[in-house]
N, C-alpha and C positions, 0 to 999 in steps of 0.2 A: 234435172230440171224437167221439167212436163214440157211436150211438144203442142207448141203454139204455132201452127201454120198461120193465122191471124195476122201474127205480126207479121209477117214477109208480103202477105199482100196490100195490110193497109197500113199497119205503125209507119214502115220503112221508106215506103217511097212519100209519105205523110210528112215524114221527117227531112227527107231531103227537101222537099218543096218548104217547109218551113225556114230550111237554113237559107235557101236562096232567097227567101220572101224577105229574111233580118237582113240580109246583108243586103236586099235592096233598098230597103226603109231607112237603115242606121247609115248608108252610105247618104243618101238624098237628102237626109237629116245635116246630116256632117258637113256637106257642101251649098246646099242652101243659107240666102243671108237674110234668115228672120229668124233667129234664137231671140231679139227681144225687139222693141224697139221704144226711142224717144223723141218726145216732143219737143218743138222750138219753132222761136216764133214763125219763120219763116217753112216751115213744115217738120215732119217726122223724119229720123235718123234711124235706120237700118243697121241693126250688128248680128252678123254671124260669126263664126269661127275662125274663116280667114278673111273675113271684108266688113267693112262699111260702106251701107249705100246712104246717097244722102235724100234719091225717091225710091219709088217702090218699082219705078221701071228698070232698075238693076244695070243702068246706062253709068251712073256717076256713080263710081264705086272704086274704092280703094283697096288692095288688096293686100293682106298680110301686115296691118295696120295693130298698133297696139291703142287700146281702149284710151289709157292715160288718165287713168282714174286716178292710178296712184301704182305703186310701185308694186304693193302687192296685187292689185286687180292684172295687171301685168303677166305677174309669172302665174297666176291663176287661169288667165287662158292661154299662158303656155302650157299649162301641166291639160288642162283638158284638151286642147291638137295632143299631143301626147300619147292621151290616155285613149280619144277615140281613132287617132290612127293605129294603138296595137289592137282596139277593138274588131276594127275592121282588119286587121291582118291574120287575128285568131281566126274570123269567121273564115278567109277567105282559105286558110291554113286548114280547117275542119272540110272545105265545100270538095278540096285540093287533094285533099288527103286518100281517099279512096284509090283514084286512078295514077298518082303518082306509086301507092304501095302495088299496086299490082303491074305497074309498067317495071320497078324496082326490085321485085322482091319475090320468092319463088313460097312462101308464109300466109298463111290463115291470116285475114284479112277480121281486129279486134275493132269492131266500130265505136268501141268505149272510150276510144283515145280520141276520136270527134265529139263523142258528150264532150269529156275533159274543154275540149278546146273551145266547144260553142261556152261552155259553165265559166270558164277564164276570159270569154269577149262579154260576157254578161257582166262580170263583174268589172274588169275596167271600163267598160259603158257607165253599170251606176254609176261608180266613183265618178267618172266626168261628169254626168250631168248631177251629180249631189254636190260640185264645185259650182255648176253652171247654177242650180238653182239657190246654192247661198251666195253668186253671184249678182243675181237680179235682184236677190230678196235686200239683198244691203241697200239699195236704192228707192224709193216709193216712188217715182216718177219715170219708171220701167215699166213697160207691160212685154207682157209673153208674146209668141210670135210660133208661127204652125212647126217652123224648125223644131222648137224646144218640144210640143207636145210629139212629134215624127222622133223625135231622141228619144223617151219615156217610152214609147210604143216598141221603137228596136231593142231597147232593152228588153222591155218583158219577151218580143219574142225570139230573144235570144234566148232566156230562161223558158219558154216553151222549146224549144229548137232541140235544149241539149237534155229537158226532162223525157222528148221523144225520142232519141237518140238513145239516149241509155236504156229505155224498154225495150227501144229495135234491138241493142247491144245484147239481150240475157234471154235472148230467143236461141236454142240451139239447134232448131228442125234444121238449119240451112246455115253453112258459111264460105264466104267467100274465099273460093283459091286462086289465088295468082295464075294467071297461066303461064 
């Protein structure tokens, strides 16, 4: 491979700061209660992932409530808590993974098993919100909510996170040893 000093000064730490940036977004995403919301007469209904609010001052709010749409809208957002808790446990498994193998391990430190890991929290991301978005779309008296478009955002840069990751990975000027 040709020696890319480059990469170690800007892919790499570029990279890290991406992984913290998804796993900030996708986490505020996750926990936040405006994935969608709906109108009635007496005002608007708040749903995120684990709550129903029933203002937007996030005071009346229900927690870990099921939708009640129907049986399947049900296990649909069980399966997305699910999908975006291993999302977030990939990330946090890729951000983790550096300083656990060197605390661990006396081995050449392969930061290609962080792509792997950000590319695996990307893709149980989509799949959630590809639930979440044929979630809302079954209804026409749903509208979106800044939660949903902060989900959409961590996804991609999850897929930015681990496209930089695996650049920083196939740099061989430099690798990490364990001390």
């Amino acid at each position: 491979m040709r020696n890319r000093p480059w990469v170690n000064v800007y892919v790499r730490p570029i990279s890290y700061i991406f992984l913290f940036l998804t796993l900030a977004v996708t986490f505020i995403a996750f926990c936040t209660p405006y994935w969608y919301s709906e109108k009635q007469e007496n005002g608007e209904r708040y749903f995120g992932v684990w709550t129903i609010c029933m203002d937007a001052s996030i005071k009346n709010c229900t927690f870990l409530p099921n939708h009640s749409r129907s049986a399947n809208s049900d296990s649909r957002l069980t399966a997305i808590r699910a999908l975006f808790s291993m999302s977030i446990m990939h990330l946090v498994g890729a951000i983790g993974y550096p300083p656990f193998f060197k605390q661990m391990s006396n081995g050449i430190l392969n930061i290609g098993f962080m792509a792997l890991l950000s590319l695996v929290s990307g893709l149980f991301s989509l799949a959630s919100m590809a639930i979440m978005t044929y979630e809302i779309s079954c209804y026409k008296f749903l509208s979106y909510g800044y939660s949903y478009f902060l989900g959409w955002i961590g996804t991609s840069l999850s897929f930015v996170a681990a496209s930089l990751v695996y650049v920083a990975s196939k740099d061989n000027s430099y690798s990490e040893i364990a001390y």
